[in-house]
Biotite code that builds the C-alpha atoms (Angstrom):
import biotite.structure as struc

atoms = struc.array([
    struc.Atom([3.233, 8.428, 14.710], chain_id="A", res_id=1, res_name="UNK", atom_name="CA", element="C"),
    struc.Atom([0.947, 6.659, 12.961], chain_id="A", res_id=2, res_name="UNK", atom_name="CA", element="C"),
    struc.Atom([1.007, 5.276, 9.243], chain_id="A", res_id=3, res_name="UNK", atom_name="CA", element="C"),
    struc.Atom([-2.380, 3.902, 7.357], chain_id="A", res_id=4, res_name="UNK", atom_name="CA", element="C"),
    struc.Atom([-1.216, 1.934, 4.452], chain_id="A", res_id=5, res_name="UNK", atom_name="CA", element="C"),
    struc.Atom([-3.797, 1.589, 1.495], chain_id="A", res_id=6, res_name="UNK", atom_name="CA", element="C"),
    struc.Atom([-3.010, -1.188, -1.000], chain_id="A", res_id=7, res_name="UNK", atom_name="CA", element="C"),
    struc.Atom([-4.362, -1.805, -4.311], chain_id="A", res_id=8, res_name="UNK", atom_name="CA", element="C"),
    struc.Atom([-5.209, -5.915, -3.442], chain_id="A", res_id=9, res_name="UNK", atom_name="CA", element="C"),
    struc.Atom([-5.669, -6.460, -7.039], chain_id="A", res_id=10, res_name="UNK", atom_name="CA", element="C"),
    struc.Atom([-5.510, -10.495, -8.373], chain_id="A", res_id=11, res_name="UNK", atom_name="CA", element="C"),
    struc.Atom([-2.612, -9.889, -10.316], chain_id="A", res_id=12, res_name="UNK", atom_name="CA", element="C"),
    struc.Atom([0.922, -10.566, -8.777], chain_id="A", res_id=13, res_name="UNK", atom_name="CA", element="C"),
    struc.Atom([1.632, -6.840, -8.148], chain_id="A", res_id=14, res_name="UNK", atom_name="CA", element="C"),
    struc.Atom([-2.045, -6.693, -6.720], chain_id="A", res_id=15, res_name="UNK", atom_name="CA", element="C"),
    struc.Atom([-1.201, -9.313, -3.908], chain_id="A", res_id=16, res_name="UNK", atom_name="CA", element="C"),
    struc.Atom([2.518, -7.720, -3.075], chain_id="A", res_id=17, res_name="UNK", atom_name="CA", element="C"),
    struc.Atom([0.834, -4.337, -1.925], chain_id="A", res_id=18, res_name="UNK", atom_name="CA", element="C"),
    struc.Atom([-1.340, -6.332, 0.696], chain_id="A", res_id=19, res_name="UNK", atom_name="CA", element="C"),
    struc.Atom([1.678, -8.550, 1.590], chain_id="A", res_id=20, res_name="UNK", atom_name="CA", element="C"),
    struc.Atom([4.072, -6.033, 1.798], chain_id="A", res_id=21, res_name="UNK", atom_name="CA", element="C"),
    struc.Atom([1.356, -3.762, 4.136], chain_id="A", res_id=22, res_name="UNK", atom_name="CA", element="C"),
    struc.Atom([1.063, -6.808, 6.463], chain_id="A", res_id=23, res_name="UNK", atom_name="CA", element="C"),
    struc.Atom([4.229, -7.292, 6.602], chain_id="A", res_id=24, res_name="UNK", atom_name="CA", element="C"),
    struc.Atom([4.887, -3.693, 7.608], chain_id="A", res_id=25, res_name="UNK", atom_name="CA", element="C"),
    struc.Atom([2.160, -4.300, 10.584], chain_id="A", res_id=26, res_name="UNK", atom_name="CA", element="C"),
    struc.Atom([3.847, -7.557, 11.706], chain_id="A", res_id=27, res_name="UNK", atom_name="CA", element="C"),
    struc.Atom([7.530, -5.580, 12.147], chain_id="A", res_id=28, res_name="UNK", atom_name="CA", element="C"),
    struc.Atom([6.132, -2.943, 13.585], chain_id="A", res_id=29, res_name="UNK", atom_name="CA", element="C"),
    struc.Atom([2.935, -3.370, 15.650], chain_id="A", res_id=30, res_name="UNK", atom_name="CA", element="C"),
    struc.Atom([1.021, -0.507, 16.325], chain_id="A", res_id=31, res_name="UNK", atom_name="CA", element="C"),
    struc.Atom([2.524, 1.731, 13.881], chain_id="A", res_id=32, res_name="UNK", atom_name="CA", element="C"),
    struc.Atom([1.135, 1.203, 10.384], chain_id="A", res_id=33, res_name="UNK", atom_name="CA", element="C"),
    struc.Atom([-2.484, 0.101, 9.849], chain_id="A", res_id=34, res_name="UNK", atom_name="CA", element="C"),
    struc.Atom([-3.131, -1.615, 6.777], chain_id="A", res_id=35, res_name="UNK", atom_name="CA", element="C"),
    struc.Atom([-6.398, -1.732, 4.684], chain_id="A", res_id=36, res_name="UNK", atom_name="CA", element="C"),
    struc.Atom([-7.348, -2.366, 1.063], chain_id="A", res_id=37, res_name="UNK", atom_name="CA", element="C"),
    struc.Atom([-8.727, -0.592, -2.148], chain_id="A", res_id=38, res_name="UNK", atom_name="CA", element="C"),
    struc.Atom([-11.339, -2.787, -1.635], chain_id="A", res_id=39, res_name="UNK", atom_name="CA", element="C"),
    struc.Atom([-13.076, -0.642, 1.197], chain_id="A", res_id=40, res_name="UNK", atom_name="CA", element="C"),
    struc.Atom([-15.860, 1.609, 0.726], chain_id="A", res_id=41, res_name="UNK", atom_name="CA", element="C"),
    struc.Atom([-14.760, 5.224, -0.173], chain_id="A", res_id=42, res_name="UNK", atom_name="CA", element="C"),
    struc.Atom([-16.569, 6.070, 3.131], chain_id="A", res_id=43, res_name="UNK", atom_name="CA", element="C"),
    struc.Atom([-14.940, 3.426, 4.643], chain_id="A", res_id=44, res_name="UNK", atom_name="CA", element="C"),
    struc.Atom([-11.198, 4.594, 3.829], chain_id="A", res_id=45, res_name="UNK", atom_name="CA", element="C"),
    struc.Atom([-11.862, 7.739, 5.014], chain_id="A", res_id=46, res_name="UNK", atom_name="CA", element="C"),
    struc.Atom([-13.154, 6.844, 8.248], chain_id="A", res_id=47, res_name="UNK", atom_name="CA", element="C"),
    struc.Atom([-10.473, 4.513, 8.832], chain_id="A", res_id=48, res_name="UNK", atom_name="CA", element="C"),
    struc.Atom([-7.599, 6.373, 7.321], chain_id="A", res_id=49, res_name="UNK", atom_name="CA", element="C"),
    struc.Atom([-8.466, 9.564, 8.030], chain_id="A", res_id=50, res_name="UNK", atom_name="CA", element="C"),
    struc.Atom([-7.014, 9.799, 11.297], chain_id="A", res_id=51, res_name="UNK", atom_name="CA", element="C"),
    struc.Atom([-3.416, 8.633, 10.333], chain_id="A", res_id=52, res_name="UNK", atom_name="CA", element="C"),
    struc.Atom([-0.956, 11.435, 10.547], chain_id="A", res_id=53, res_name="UNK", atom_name="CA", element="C"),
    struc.Atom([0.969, 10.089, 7.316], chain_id="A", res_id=54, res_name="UNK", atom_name="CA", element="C"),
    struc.Atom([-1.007, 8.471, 4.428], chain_id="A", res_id=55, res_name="UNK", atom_name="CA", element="C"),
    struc.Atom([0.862, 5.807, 2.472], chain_id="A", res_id=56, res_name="UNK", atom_name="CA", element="C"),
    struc.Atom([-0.585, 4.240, -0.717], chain_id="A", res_id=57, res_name="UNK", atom_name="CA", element="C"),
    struc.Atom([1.115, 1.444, -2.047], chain_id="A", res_id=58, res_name="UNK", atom_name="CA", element="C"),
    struc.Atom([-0.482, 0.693, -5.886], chain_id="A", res_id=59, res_name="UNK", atom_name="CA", element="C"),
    struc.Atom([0.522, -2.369, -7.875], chain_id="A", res_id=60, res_name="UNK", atom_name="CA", element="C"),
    struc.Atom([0.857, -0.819, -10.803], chain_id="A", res_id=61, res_name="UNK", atom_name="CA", element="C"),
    struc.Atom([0.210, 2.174, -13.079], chain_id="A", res_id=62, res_name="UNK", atom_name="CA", element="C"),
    struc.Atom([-3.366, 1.721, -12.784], chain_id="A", res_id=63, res_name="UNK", atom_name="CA", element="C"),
    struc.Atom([-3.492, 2.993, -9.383], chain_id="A", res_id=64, res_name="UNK", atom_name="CA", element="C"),
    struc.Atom([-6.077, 1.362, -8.436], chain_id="A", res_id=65, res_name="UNK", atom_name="CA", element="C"),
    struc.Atom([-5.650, 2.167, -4.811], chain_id="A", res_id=66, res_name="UNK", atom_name="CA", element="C"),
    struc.Atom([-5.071, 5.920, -5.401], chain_id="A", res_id=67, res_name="UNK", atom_name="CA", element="C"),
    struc.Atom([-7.973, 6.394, -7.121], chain_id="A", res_id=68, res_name="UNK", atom_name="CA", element="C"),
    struc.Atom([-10.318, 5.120, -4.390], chain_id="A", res_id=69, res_name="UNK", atom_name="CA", element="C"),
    struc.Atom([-8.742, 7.235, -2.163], chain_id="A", res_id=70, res_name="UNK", atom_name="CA", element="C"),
    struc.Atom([-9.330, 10.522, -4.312], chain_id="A", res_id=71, res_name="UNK", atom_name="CA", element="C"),
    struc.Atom([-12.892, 9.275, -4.122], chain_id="A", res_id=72, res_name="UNK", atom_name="CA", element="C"),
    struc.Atom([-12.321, 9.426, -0.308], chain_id="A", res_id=73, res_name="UNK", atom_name="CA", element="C"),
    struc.Atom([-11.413, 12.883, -0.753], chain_id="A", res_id=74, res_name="UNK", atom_name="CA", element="C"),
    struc.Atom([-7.969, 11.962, 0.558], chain_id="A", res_id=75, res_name="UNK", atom_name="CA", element="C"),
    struc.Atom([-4.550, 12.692, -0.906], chain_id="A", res_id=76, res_name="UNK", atom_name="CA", element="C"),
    struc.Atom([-1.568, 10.015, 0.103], chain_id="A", res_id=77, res_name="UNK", atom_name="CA", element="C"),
    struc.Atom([1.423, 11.743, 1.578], chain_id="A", res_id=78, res_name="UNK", atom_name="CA", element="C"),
    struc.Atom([3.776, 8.840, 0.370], chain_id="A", res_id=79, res_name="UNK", atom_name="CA", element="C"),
    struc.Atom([2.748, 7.207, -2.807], chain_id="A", res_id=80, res_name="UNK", atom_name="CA", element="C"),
    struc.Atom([4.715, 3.819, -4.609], chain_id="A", res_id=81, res_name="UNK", atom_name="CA", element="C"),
    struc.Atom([4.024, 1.926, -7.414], chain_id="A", res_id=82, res_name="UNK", atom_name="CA", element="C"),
    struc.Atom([5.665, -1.597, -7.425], chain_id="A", res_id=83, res_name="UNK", atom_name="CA", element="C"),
    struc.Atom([5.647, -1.834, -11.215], chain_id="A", res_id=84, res_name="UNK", atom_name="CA", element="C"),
    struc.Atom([8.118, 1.289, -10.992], chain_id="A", res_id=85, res_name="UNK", atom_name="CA", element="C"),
    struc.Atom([10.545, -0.551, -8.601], chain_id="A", res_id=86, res_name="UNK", atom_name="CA", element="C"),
    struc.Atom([11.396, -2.582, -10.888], chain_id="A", res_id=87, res_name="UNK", atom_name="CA", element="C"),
    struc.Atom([8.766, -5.263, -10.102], chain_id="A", res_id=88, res_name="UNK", atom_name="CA", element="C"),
    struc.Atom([6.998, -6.919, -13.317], chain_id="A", res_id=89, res_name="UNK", atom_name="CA", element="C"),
    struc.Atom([3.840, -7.407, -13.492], chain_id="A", res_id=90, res_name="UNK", atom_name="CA", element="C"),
    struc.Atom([2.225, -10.572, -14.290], chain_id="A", res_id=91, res_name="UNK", atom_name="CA", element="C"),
    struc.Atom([-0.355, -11.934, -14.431], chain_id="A", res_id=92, res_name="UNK", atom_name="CA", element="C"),
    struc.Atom([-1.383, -14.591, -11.561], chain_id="A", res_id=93, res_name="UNK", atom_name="CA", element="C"),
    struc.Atom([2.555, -15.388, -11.130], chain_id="A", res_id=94, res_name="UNK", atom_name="CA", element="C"),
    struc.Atom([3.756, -16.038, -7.367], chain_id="A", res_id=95, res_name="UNK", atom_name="CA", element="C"),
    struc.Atom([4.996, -13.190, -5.443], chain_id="A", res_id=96, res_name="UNK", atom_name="CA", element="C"),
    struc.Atom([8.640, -13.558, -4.229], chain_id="A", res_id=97, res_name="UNK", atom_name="CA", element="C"),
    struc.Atom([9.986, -12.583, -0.997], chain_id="A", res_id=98, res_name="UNK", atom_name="CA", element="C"),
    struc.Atom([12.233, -10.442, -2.674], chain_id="A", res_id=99, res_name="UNK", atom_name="CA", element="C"),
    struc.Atom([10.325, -8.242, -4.034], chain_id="A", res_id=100, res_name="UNK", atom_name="CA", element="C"),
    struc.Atom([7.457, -8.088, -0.845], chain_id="A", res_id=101, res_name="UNK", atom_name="CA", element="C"),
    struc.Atom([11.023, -6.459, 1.365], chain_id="A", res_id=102, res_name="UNK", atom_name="CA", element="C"),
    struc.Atom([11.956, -4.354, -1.740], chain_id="A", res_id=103, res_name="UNK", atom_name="CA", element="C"),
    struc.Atom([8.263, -2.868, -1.478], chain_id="A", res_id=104, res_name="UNK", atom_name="CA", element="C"),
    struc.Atom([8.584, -2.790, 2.423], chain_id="A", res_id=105, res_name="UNK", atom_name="CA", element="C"),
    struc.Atom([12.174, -0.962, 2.133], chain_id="A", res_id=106, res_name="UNK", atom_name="CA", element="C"),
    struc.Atom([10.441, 1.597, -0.629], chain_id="A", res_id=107, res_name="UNK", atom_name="CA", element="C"),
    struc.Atom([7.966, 2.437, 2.372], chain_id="A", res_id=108, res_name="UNK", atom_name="CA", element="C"),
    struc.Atom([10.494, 2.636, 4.968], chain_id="A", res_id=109, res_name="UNK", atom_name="CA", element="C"),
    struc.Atom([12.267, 4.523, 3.147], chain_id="A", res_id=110, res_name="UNK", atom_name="CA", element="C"),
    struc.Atom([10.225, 7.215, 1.828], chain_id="A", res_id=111, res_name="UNK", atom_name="CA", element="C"),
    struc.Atom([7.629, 7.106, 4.450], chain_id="A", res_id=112, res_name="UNK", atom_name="CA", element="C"),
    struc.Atom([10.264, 8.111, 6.825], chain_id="A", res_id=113, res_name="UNK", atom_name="CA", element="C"),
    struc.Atom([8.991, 5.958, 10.001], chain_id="A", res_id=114, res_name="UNK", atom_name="CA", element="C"),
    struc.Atom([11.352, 5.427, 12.765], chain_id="A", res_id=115, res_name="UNK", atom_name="CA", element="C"),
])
């Protein structure tokens, strides 16, 4: 099965842990998820995440950011998770901990349901 991963790959610390988090995800288990950013083209997304048979967006925070650039996509995430909502504070430019990139990787493990 196959997993895209959108991020939102904003500048604030919640921002960066999506795109760490979805790498991270690639690097454990190659072949599986494919990772790309909010940052894409609407047209872009959909071309390249189209063809996923689960869709997993991982926004930074209740802006949703990366949800809303897939509704301009025309595509609707199967698996949706908001860091802020894990527990994870935003703020600001701080550092993201290592702690909180595997809590966002266990969210999507979790409720994406890959094997």
């Amino acid at each position: 099965m196959t997993y895209a991963i959108v991020t939102c790959s904003g500048i604030s610390n919640t921002g960066k842990l999506t795109t760490q988090a979805g790498m991270l995800l690639m690097q454990r288990k190659p072949g599986m998820f494919l990772c790309m950013n909010c940052k894409q083209s609407a047209e872009s997304l959909k071309t390249d995440a189209g063809g996923a048979e689960r869709l997993i967006v991982i926004d930074g925070c209740t802006d949703h950011c990366a949800t809303k650039k897939l509704t301009a996509a025309g595509l609707v995430p199967d698996v949706h998770i908001i860091a802020t909502e894990l527990g994870i504070e935003k703020n600001g430019m701080a550092d993201v901990k290592y702690e909180e990139i595997e809590k966002v990787v266990r969210a999507v493990m979790d409720h994406g349901n890959p094997k």
